[in-house]
C-alpha positions as CSV (number, residue, x, y, z in Angstrom):
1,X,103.5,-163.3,226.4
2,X,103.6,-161.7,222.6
3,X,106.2,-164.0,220.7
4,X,110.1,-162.2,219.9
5,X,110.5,-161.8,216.4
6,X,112.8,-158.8,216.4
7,X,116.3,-158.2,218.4
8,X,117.4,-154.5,217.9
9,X,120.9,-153.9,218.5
10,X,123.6,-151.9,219.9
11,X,126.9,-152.4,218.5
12,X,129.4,-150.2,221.0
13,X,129.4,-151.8,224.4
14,X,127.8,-154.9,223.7
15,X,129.6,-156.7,220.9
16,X,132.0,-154.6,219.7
17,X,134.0,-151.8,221.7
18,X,132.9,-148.5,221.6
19,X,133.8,-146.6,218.5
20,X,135.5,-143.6,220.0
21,X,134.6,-143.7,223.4
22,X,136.1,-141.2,226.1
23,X,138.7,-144.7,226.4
24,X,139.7,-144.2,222.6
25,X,140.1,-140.6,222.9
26,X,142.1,-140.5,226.3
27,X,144.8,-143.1,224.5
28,X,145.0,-140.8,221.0
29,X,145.8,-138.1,223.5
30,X,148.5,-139.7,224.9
31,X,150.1,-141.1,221.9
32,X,149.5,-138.1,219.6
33,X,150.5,-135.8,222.6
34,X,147.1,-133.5,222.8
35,X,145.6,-130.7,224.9
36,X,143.3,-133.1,226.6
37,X,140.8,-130.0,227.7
38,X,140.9,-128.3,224.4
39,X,140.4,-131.3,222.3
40,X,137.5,-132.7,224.3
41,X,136.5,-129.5,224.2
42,X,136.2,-129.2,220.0
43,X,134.9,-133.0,220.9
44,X,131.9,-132.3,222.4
45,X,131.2,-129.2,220.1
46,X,131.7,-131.2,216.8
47,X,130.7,-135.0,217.7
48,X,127.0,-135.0,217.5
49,X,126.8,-133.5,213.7
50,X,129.6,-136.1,213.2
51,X,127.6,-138.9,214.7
52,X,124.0,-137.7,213.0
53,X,126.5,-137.2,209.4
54,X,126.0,-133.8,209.3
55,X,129.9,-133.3,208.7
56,X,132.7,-136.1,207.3
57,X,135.3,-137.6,209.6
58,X,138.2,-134.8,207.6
59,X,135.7,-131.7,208.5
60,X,135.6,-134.1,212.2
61,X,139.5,-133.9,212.2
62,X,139.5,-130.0,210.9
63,X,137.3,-128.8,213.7
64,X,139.0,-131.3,216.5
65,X,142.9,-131.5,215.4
66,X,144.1,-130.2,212.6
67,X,142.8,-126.7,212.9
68,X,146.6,-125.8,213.7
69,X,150.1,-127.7,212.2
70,X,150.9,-131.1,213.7
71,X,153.6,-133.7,213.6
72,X,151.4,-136.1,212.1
73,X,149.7,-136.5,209.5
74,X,145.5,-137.3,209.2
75,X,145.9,-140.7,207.7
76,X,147.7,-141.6,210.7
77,X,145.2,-140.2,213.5
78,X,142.5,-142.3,210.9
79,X,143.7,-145.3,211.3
80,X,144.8,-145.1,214.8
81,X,141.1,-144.5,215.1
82,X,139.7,-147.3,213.9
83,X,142.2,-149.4,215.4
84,X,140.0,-149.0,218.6
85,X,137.5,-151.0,217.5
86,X,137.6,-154.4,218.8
87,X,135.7,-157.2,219.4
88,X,134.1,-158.2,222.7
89,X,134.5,-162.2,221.8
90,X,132.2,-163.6,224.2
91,X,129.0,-161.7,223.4
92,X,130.3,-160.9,219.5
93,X,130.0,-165.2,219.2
94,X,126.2,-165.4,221.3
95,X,124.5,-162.6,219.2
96,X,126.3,-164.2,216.1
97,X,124.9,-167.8,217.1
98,X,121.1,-166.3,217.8
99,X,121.9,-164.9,214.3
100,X,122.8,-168.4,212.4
101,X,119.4,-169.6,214.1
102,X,117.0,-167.3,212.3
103,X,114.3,-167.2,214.6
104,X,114.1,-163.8,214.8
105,X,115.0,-160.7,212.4
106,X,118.1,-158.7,213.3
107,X,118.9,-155.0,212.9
108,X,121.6,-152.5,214.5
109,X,120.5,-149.0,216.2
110,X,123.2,-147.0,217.2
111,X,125.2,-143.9,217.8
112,X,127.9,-144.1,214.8
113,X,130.0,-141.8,212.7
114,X,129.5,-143.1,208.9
115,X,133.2,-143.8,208.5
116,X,133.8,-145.4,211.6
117,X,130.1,-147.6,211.0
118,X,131.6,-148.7,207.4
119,X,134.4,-149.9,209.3
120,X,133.1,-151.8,211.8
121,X,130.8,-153.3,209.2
122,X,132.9,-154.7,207.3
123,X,135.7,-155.5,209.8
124,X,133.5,-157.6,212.1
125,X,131.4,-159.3,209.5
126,X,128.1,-157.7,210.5
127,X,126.3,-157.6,207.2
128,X,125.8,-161.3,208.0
129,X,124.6,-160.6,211.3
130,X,122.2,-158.0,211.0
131,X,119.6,-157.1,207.8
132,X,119.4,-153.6,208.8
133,X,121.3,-150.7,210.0
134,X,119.6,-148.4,211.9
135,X,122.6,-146.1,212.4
136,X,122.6,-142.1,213.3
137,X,125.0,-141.2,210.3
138,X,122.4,-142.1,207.7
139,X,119.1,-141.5,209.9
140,X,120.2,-138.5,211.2
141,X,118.4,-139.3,214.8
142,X,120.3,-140.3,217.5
143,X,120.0,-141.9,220.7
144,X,117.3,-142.1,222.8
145,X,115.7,-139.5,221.2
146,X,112.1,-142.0,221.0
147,X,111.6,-140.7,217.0
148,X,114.9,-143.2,215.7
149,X,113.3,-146.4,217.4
150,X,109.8,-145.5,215.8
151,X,111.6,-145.0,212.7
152,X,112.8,-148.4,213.2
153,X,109.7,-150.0,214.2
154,X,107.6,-148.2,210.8
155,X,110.5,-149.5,208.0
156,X,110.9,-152.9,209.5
157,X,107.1,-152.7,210.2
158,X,106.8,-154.5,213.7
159,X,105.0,-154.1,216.4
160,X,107.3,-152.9,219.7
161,X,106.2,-155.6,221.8
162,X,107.5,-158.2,219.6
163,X,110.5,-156.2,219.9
164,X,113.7,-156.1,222.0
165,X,116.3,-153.4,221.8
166,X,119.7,-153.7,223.2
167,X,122.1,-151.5,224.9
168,X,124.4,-151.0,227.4
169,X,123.6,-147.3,228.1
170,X,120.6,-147.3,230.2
171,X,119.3,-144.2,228.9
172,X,119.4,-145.4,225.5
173,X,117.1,-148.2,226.7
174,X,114.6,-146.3,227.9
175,X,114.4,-144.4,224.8
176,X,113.2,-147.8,223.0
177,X,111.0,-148.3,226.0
178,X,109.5,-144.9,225.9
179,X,108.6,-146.7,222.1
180,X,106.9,-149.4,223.2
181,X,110.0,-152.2,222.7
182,X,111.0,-154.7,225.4
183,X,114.4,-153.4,226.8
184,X,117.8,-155.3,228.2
185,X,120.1,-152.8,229.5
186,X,123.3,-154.8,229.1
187,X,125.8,-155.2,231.8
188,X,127.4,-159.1,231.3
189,X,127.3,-161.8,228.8
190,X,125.5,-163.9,231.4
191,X,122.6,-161.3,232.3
192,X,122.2,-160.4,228.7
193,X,121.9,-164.4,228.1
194,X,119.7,-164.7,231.0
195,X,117.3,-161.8,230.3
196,X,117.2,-163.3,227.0
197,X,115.4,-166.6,227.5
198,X,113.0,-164.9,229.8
199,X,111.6,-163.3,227.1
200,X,111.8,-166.1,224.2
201,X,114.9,-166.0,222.6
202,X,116.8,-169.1,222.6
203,X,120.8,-168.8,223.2
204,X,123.3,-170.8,221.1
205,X,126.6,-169.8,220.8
206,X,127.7,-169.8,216.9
């Protein structure tokens, strides 16, 4: 079996929450008091130049809520926003341990707005997990379309089978197999752990 040196990562769903999820957008709809079908609506039809950073998150919030007057003001629907983001604790502290043990280079691809990226950056410490981000705000790719894991695999310049991607949308797995990368469609903590060591890696928690 070709040795691991590269773990290609998801962040929404597997060690953080999702960004803004259909979750995140179903409780800003109750709290700010939104249309749900007309905001998912101007959702759908915005989102992916969003996501590929086509558009900032103020032309976002033009097209999806402030296109007419509201009792609240943008800042407020921002950091409401980001205050979706959380960590998932369990599997946040195993990828950072398999990070403190350097056996293997560690990079992010993944479906993010560039605001909403920054944030979780920063906020989660993941500049000290990861070396690269392979996100679909500054790539301008995004998930599974096959071209953003190649782009991936040329700039870090590794072969896909030393490769595992990371995910817990299994679509988005097969777009990294379709590449050539080893895939684990993440479910649990303990299948992600398991799948893991079958293919090399050795677990630690941090």
């Amino acid at each position: 079996m070709t040795k691991i040196t590269t773990l290609f990562f998801d962040v929404g769903g597997v060690i953080l929450t999702n960004g803004w999820d259909t979750v995140a957008r179903r409780a800003a709809i109750a709290k700010f008091h939104l249309d749900f079908a007309e905001f998912e609506k101007r959702h759908e039809l915005a989102n992916p130049a969003w996501e590929r950073g086509e558009i900032s998150l103020e032309e976002y919030l033009a097209r999806t809520i402030f296109y007419s007057e509201r009792k609240f003001s943008a800042r407020e629907f921002e950091e409401f926003m980001y205050a979706q983001s959380q960590a998932l604790p369990e599997s946040l502290e195993l990828v950072r341990g398999i990070a403190c043990s350097r056996q293997c280079f560690m990079a992010v691809i993944s479906n993010e707005s560039a605001e909403i990226n920054a944030y979780r950056i920063q906020k989660f410490g993941l500049r000290g997990m990861f070396a690269a981000f392979f996100s679909s705000c500054y790539v301008g790719i995004q998930k599974p379309d096959v071209r953003i894991f190649q782009m991936a695999l040329n700039v870090t310049q590794r072969r896909p089978d030393e490769c595992i991607f990371v995910d817990d949308r299994a679509e988005n797995v097969e777009g990294a197999r379709k590449a050539g990368m080893n895939g684990i469609h993440f479910q649990n903590v303990a299948q992600f752990s398991a799948e893991l060591k079958k293919l090399g890696v050795q677990v630690t928690a941090s």
